[in-house]
MIBA-668549 format. One record per atom (N, C-alpha, C): residue in three letters; residue number from 1; x, y, z. Coordinates in Angstrom, 1 decimal, m for minus. Atoms other than C-alpha are relative to their C-alpha. Last residue first. Example, Ala and Ser with C-alpha at 12.3 -4.5 7.8 and 13.67 -1.06 7.14 Angstrom:
<nodes>
  res    n       u       v       w
  Ser    2    m0.9    m1.1     0.0
  Ser    2    13.7    m1.1     7.1
  Ser    2    m0.8     1.1     0.8
  Ala    1     0.9    m1.2     0.0
  Ala    1    12.3    m4.5     7.8
  Ala    1     0.9     1.2     0.0
</nodes>
This chain:
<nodes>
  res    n       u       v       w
  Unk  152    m1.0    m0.2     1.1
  Unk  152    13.5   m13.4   m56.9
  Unk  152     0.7     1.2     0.5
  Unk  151    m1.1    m1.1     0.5
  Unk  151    10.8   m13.7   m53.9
  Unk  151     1.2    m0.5    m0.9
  Unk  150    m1.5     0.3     0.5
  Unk  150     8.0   m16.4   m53.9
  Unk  150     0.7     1.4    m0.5
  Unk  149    m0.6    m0.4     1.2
  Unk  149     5.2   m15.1   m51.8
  Unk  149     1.7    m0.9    m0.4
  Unk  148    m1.4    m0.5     0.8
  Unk  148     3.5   m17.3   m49.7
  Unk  148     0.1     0.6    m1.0
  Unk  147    m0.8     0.5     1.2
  Unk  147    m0.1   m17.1   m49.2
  Unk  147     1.3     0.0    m0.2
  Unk  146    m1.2    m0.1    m0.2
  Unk  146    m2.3   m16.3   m46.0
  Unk  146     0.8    m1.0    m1.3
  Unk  145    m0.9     0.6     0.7
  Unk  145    m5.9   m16.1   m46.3
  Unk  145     1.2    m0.1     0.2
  Unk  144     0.8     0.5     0.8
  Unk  144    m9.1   m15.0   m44.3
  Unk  144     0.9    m1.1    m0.7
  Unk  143    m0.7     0.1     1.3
  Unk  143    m7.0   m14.1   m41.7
  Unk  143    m0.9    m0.9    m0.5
  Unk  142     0.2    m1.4     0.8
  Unk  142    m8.9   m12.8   m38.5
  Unk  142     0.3     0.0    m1.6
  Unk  141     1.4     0.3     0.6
  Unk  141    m9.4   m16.1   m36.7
  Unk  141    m0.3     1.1    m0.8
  Unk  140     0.4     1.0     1.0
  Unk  140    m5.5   m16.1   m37.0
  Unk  140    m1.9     0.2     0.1
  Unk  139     0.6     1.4    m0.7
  Unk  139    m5.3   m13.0   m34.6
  Unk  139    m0.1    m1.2    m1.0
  Unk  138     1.0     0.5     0.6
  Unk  138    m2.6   m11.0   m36.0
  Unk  138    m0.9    m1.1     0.2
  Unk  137     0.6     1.7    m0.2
  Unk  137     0.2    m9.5   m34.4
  Unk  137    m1.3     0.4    m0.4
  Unk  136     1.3    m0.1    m0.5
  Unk  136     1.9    m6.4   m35.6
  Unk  136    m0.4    m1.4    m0.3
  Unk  135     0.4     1.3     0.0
  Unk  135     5.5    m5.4   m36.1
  Unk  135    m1.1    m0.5    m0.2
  Unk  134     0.5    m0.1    m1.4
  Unk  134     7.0    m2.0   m37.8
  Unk  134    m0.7    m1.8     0.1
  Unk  133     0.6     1.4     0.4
  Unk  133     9.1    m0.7   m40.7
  Unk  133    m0.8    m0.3     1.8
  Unk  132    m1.0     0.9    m0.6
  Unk  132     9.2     3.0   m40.3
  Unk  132    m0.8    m1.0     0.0
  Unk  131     0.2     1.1    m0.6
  Unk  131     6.8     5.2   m42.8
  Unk  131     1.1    m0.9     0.9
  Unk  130     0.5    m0.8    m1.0
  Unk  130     7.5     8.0   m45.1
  Unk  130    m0.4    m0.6     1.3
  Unk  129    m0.5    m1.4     0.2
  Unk  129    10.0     6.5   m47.4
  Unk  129    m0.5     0.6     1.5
  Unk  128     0.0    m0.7     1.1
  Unk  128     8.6     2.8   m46.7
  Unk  128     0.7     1.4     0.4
  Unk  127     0.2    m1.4    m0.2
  Unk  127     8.9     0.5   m43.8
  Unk  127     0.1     0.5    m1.6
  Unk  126    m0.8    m0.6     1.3
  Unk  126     8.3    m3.2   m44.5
  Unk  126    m0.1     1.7     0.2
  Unk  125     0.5    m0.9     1.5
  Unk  125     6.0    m4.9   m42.1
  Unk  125     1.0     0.8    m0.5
  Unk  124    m0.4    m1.5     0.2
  Unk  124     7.3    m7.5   m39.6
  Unk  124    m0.3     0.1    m1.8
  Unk  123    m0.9     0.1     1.3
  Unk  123     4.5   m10.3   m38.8
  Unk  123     0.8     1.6    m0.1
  Unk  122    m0.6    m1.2    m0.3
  Unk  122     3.5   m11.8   m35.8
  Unk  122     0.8     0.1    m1.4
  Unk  121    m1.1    m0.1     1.3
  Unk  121     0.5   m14.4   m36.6
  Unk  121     0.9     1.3     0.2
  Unk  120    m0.9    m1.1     0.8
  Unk  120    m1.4   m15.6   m33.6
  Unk  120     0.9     0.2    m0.9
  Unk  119     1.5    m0.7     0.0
  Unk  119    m4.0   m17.8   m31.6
  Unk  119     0.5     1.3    m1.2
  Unk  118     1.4     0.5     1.2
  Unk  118    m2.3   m21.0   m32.3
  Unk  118    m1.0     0.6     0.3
  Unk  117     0.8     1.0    m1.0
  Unk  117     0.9   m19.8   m32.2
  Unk  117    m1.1    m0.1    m0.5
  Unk  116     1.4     0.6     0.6
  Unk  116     3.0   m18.4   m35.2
  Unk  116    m0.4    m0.5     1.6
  Unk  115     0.1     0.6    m0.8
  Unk  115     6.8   m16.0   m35.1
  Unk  115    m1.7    m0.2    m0.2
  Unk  114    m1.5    m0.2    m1.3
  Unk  114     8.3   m13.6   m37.5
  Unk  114     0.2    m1.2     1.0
  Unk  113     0.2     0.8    m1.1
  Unk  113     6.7   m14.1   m41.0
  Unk  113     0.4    m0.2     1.0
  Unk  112    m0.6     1.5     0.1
  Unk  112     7.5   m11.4   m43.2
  Unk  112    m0.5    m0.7     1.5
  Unk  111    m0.9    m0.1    m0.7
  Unk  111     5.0    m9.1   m44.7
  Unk  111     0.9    m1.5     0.8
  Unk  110    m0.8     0.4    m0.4
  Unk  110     2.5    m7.9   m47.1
  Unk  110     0.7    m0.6     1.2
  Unk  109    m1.5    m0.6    m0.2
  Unk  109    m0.8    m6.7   m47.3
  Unk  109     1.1    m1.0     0.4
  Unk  108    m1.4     0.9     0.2
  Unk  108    m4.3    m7.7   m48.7
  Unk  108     1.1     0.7     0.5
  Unk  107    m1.1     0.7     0.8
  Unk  107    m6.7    m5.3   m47.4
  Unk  107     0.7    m0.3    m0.2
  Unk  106    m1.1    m0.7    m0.1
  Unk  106    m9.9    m5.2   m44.6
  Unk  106     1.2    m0.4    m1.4
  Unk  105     0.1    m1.2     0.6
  Unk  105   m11.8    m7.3   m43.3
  Unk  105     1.3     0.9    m0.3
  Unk  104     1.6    m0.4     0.3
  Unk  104   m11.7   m10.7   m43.1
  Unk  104    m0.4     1.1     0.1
  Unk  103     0.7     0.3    m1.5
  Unk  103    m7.9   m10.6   m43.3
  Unk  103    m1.7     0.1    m1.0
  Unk  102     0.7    m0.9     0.2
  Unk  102    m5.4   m11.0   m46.7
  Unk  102    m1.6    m0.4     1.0
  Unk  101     1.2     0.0    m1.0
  Unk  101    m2.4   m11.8   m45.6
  Unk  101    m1.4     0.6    m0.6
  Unk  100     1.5    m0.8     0.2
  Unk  100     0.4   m12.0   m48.3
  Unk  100    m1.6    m0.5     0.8
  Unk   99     1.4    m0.1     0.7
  Unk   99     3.4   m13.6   m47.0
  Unk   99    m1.0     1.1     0.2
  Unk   98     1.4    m1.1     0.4
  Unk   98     6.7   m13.2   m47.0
  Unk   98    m0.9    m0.9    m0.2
  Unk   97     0.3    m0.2     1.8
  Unk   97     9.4   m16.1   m45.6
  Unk   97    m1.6     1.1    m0.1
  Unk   96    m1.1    m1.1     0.8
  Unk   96    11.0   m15.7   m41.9
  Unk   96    m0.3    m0.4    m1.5
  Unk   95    m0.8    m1.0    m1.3
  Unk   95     8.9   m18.7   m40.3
  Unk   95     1.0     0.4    m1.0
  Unk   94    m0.1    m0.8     0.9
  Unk   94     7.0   m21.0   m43.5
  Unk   94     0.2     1.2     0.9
  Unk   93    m0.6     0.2     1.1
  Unk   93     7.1   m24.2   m41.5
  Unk   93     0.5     1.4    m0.9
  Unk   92    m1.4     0.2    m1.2
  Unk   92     5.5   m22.7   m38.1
  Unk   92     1.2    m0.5    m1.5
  Unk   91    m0.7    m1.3    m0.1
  Unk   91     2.7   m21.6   m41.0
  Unk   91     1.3    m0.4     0.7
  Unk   90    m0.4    m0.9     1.5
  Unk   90     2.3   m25.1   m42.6
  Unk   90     0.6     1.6     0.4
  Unk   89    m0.7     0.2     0.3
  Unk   89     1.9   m26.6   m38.9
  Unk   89     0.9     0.6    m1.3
  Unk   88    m0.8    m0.8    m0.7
  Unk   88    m0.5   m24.0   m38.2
  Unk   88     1.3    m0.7    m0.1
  Unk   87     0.0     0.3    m1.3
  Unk   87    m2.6   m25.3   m40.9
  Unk   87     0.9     0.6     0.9
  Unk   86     1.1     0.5    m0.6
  Unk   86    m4.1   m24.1   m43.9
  Unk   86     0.2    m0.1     1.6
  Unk   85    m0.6     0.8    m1.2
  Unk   85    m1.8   m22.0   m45.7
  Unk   85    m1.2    m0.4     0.5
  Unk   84    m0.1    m0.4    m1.5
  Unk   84    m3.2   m20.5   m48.6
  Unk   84     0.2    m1.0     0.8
  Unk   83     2.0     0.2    m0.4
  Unk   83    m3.0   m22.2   m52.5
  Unk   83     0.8     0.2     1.7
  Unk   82     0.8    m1.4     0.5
  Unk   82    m0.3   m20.0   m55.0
  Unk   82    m1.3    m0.7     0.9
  Unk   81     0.1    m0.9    m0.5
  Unk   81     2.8   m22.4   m53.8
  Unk   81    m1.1     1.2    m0.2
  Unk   80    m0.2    m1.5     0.7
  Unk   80     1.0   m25.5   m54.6
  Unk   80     0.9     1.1     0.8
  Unk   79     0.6    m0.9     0.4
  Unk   79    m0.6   m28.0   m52.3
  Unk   79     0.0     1.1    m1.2
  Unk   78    m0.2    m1.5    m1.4
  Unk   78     2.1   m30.7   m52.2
  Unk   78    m1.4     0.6    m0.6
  Unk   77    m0.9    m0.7     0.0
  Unk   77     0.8   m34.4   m54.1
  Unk   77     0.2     1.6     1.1
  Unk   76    m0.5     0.1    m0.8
  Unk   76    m0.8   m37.5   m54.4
  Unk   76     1.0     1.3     0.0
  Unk   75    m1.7    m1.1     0.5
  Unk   75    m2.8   m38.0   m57.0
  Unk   75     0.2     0.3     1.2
  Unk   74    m0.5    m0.3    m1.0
  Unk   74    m5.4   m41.1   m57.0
  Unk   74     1.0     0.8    m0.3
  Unk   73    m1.6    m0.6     0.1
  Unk   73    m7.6   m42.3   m59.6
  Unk   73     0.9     0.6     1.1
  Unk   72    m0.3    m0.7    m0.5
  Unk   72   m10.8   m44.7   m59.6
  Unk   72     1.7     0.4    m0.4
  Unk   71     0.0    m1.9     0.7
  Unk   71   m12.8   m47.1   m61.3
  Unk   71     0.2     1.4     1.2
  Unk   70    m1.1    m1.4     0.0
  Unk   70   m11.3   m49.9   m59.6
  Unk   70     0.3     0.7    m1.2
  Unk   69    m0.7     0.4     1.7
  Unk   69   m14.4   m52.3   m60.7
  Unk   69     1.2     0.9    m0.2
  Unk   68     0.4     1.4     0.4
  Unk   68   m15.6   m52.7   m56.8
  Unk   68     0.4     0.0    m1.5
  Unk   67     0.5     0.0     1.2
  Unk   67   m14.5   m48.9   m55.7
  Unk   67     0.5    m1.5    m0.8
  Unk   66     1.1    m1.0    m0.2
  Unk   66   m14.5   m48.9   m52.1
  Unk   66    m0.4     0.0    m1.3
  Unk   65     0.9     0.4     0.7
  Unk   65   m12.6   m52.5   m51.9
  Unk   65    m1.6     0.9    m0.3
  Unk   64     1.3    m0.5    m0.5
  Unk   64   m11.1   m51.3   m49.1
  Unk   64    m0.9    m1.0    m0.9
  Unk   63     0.5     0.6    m0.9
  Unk   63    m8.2   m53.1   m50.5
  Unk   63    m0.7     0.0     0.6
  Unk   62     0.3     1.2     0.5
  Unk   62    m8.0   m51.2   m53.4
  Unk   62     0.1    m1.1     1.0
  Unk   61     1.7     0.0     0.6
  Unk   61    m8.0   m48.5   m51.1
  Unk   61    m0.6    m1.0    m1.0
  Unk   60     0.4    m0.2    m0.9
  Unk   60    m4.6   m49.6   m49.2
  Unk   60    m1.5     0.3    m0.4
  Unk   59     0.5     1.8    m0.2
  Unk   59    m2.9   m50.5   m52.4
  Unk   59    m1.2    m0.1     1.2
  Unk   58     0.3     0.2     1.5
  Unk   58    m3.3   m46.8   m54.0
  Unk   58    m0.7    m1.8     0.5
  Unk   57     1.3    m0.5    m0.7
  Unk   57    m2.1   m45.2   m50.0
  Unk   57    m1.0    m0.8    m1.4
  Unk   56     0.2     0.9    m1.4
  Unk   56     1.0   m47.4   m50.3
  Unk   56    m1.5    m0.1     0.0
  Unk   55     0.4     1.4     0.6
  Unk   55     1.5   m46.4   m54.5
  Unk   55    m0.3    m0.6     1.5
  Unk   54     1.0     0.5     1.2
  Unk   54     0.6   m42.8   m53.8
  Unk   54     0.2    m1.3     0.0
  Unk   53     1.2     0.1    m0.3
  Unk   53     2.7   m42.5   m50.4
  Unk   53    m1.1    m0.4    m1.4
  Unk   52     0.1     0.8    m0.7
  Unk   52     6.0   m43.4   m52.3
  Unk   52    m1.4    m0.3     0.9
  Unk   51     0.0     0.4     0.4
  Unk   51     5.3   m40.8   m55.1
  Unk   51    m0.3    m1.5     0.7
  Unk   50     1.3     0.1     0.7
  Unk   50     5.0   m38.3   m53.1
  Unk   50    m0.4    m1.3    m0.3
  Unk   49     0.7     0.0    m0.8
  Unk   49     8.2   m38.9   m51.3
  Unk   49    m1.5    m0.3     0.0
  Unk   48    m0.8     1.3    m0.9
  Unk   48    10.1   m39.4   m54.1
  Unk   48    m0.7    m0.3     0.9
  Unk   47     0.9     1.8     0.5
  Unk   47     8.4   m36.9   m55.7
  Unk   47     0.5    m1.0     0.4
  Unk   46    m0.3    m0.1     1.1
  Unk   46     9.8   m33.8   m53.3
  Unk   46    m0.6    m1.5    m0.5
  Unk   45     0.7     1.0     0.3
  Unk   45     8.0   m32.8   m50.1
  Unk   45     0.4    m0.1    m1.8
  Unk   44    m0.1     0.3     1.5
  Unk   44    10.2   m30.1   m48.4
  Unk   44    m0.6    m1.4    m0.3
  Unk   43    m1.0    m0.1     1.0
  Unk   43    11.4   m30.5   m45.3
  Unk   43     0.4     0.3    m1.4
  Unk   42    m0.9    m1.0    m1.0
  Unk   42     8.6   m30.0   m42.9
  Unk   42     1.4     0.2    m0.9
  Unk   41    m1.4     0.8    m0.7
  Unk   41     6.7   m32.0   m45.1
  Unk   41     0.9     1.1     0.5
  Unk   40    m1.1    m1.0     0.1
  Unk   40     3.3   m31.3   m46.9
  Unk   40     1.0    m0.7     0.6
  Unk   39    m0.7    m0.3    m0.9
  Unk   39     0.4   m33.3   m48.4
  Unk   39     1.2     0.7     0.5
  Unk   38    m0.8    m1.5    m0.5
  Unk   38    m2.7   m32.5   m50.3
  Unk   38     0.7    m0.6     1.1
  Unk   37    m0.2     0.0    m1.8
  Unk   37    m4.7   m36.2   m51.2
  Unk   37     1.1     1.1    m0.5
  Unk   36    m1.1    m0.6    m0.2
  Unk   36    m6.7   m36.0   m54.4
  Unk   36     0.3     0.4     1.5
  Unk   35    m0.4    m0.1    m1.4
  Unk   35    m9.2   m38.8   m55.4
  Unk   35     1.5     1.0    m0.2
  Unk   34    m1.5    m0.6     0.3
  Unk   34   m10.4   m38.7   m58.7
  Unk   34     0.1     0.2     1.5
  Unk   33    m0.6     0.8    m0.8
  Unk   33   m13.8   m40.7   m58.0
  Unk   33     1.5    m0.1    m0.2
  Unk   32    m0.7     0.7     1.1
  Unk   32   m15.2   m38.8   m61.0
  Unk   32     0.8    m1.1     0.7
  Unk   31     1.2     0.7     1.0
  Unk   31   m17.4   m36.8   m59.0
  Unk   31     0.1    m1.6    m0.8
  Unk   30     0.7    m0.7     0.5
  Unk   30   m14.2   m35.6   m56.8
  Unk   30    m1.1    m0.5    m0.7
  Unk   29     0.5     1.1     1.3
  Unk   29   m13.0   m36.6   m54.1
  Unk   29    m0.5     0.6    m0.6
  Unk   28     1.5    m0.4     0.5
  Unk   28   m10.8   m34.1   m51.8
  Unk   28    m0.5    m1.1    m1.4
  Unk   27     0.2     1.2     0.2
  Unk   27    m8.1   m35.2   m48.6
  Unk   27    m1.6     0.5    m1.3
  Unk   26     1.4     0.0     1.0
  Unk   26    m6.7   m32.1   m47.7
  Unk   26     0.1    m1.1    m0.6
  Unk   25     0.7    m1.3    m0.3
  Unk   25    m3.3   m31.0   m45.3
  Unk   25    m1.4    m0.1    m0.8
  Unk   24     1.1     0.0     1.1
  Unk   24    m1.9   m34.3   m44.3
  Unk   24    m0.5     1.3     0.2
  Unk   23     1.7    m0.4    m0.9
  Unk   23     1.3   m34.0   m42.6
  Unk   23    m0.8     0.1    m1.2
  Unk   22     1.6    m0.6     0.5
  Unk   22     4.7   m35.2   m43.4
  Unk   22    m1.0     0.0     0.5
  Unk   21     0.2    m1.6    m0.4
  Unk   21     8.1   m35.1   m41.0
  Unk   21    m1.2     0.4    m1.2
  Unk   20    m0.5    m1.4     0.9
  Unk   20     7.9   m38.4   m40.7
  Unk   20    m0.2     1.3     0.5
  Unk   19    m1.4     0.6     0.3
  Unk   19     7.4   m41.2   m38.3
  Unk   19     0.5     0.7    m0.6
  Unk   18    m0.6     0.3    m1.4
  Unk   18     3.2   m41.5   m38.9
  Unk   18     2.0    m0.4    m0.1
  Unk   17    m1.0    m2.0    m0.2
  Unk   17     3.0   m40.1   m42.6
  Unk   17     0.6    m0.1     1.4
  Unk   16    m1.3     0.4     1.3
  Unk   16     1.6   m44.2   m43.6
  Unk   16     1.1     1.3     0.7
  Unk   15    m1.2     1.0    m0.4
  Unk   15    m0.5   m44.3   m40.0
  Unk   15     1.0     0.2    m1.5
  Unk   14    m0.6    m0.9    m1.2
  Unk   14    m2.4   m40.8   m41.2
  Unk   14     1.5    m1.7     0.5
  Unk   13    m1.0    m0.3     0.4
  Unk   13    m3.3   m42.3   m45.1
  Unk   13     1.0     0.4     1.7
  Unk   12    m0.7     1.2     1.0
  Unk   12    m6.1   m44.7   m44.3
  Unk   12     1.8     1.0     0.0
  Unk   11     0.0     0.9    m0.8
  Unk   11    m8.0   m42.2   m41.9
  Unk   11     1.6    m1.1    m0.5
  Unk   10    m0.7    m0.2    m0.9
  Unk   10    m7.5   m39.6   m44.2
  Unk   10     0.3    m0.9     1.2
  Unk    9    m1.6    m0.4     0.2
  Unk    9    m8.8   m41.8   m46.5
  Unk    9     0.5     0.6     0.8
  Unk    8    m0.5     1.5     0.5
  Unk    8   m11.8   m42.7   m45.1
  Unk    8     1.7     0.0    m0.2
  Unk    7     0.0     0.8    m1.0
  Unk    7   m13.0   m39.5   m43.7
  Unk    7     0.4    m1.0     0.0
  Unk    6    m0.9    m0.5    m0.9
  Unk    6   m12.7   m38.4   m47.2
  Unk    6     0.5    m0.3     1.4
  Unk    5    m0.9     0.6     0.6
  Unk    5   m14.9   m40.8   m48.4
  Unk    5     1.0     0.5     0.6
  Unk    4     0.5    m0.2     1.2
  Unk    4   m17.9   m39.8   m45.4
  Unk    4     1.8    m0.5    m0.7
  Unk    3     1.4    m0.2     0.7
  Unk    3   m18.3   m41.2   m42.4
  Unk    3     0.4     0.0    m1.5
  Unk    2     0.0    m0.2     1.1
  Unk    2   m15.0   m42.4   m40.2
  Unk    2    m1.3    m0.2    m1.2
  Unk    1     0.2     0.9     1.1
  Unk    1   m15.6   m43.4   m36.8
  Unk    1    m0.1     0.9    m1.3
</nodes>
């Protein structure tokens, strides 16, 4: 049973993404009863798509009838490329692109994405001059963060 607002909404929004290739990654209210839903898509999540969830998920709470003088706002959109992977579906999505790891101990470092389960991160590291490039698995309960890099 669904408790708090969040809990509500994601509830509300999971049958709309059912059939797709989107997934809900964050459902956050804010003070202001700014509602912002974070979703992604195996494909790419362009406004089209966005845009179509906002007006389903829009009628769907005005039908709740959660906010009685709809004082409220709703955005609908991807996370960003500068906010960390959340789910393991987001990592299996972002296979063979850099990212920046940065674990619970220890420093940020590079590397590319090889292969994801859902106890592990295999990532090849980048040899240098003095150094050969090399592989190393990463327990996910170890990664604090993980961020795409965008390469140019």
């Amino acid at each position: 049973m669904a408790n708090t607002l969040e809990e509500k909404i994601e509830a509300l929004i999971q049958p709309l993404l059912e059939g797709s290739d989107m997934f809900l990654i964050e459902v956050s209210v804010k003070p202001t009863n700014n509602l912002k839903v974070f979703i992604d898509a195996d494909s790419g999540l362009d406004i089209r798509k966005s845009a179509d969830i906002n007006r389903k998920l829009y009628k769907l709470i005005e039908a709740e009838a959660w906010f009685p003088d709809g004082d409220f706002s709703l955005e609908v959109s991807s996370p960003g490329v500068d906010t960390p992977l959340r789910s393991l579906r987001q990592f299996r999505k972002n296979i063979g692109r850099t990212l920046e790891i940065t674990p619970l101990d220890g420093e940020a470092f590079s590397g590319v994405l090889q292969e994801v389960d859902e106890s592990f991160l295999k990532l090849s590291i980048k040899g240098t001059r003095k150094t050969a490039p090399t592989e190393c698995l990463i327990p996910l309960a170890d990664v604090k963060t993980a961020i795409v890099q965008i390469i140019f």
